[in-house]
N, C-alpha and C positions, 0 to 999 in steps of 0.2 A: 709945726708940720701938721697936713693935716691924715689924719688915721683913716679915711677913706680914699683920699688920691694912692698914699703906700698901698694898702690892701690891692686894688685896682693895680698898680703896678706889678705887685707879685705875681695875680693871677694871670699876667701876661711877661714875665718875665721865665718864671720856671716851665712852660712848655716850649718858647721858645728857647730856654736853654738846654732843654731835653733835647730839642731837634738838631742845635747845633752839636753835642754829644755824641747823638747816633749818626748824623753823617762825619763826623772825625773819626768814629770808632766802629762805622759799617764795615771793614772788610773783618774786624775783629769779631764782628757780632756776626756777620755773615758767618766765618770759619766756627764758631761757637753753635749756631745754628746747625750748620752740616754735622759735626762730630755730635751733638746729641741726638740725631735725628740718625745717625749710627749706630749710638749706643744700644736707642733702643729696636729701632731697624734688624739690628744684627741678629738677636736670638728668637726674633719673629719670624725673618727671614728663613730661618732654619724649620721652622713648625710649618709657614707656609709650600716648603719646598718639598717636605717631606707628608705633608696632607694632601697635595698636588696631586705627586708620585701615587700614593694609595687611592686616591680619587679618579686617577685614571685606569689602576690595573682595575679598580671594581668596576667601572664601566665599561672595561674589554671585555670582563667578564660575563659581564650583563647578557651585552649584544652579541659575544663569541657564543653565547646557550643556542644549541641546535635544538630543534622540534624531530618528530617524528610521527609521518601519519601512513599507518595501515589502511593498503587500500586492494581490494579483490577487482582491480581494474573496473572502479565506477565511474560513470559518465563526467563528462565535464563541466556539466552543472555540480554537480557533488566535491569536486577538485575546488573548484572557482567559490564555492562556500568555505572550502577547506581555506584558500586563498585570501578569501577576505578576512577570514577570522585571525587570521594569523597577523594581516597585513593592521588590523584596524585592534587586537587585544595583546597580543605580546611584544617586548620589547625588541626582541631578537627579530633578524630576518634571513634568518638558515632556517630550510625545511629539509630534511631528507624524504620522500614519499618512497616506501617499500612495498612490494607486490609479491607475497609468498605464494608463489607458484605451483603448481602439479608439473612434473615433469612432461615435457612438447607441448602448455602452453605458451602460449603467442602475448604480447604485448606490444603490437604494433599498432594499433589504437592508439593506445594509453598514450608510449612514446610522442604519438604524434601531438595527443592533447595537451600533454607536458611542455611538450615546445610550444603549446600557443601560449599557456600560462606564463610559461618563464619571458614570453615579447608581453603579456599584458600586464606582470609585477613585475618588471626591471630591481624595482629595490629587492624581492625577495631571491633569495640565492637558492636555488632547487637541484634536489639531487637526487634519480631516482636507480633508486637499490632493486636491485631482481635476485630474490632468494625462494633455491626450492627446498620445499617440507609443508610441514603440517604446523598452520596459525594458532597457536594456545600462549598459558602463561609460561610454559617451559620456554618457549623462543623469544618472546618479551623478554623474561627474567636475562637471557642469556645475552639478548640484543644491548638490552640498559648496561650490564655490564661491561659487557667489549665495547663499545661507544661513550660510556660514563657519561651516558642521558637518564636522567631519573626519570623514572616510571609513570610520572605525570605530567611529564614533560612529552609524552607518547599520546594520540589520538587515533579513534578509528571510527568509521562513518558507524550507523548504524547496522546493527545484524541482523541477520535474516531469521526466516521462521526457523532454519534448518542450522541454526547457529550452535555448537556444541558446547556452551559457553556463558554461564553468568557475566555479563558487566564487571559484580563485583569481584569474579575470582580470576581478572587478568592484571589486581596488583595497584589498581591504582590509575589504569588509563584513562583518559580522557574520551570522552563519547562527543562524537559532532553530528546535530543532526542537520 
């Protein structure tokens, strides 16, 4: 016999006998396949379903964050800055714009300007608050509460010469100029 014909035979015997094996014993290997791919499926399944779940409330969370911008009825050039900032750095797109008032002023400008903004940011959701008193951190402080909008999450344009009011002592607002 010669020891290089057998050799040669084997290395062509045992894969074709591998092959004939697994298709005789494919739907067994099949069923074998599925059920491991079960076993370990099954409690990954559970991690991915439940990081899923928290992965979505964090990002309701995210974009449900409302803004807040303090505005003494400034032009719409001033709005439309407020507008882009909002639209092009935060994740969120709720603004409330509030206008603390004197009693028998008028915001029918404003109003009007509000509606142009809200037709040229479609994605930003605007909501404008008309409250009267007097602008400090007393009304902030109380605003961020009843809203459960933190404090820097609040913006106000620039103040005036006649502003009664440090930047730093409204808590933490955000200044846009």
């Amino acid at each position: 016999m010669n020891t290089h014909s057998f050799y040669t035979f084997i290395y062509y015997l045992i894969p074709a006998f591998l092959f004939v094996e697994i298709m005789l014993n494919r739907s067994f290997l099949i069923q074998f396949v599925i059920y491991s791919l079960e076993y370990f499926y099954s409690p990954l399944r559970k991690v991915v379903v439940l990081s899923n779940r928290y992965l979505h409330k964090m990002h309701l969370k995210i974009s449900s964050q409302e803004f807040v911008f303090f505005t003494k009825g400034d032009d719409i050039a001033i709005l439309n800055k407020v507008m882009q900032y909002v639209e092009g750095n935060e994740t969120t797109k709720k603004l409330k714009i509030v206008n603390v008032k004197k009693e028998g002023d008028s915001n029918a400008l404003l109003i009007e300007d509000l509606k142009v903004l809200d037709r040229a940011y479609p994605e930003i959701h605007i909501e404008f608050i008309e409250i009267e008193g007097v602008f400090g951190p007393e009304l902030i402080t109380e605003l961020s509460e009843k809203w459960n909008i933190p404090k820097n999450f609040m913006f106000i344009g620039s103040p005036g010469d006649r502003f009664s009011y440090r930047v730093s002592e409204l808590g933490g607002v955000r200044l846009i100029m």
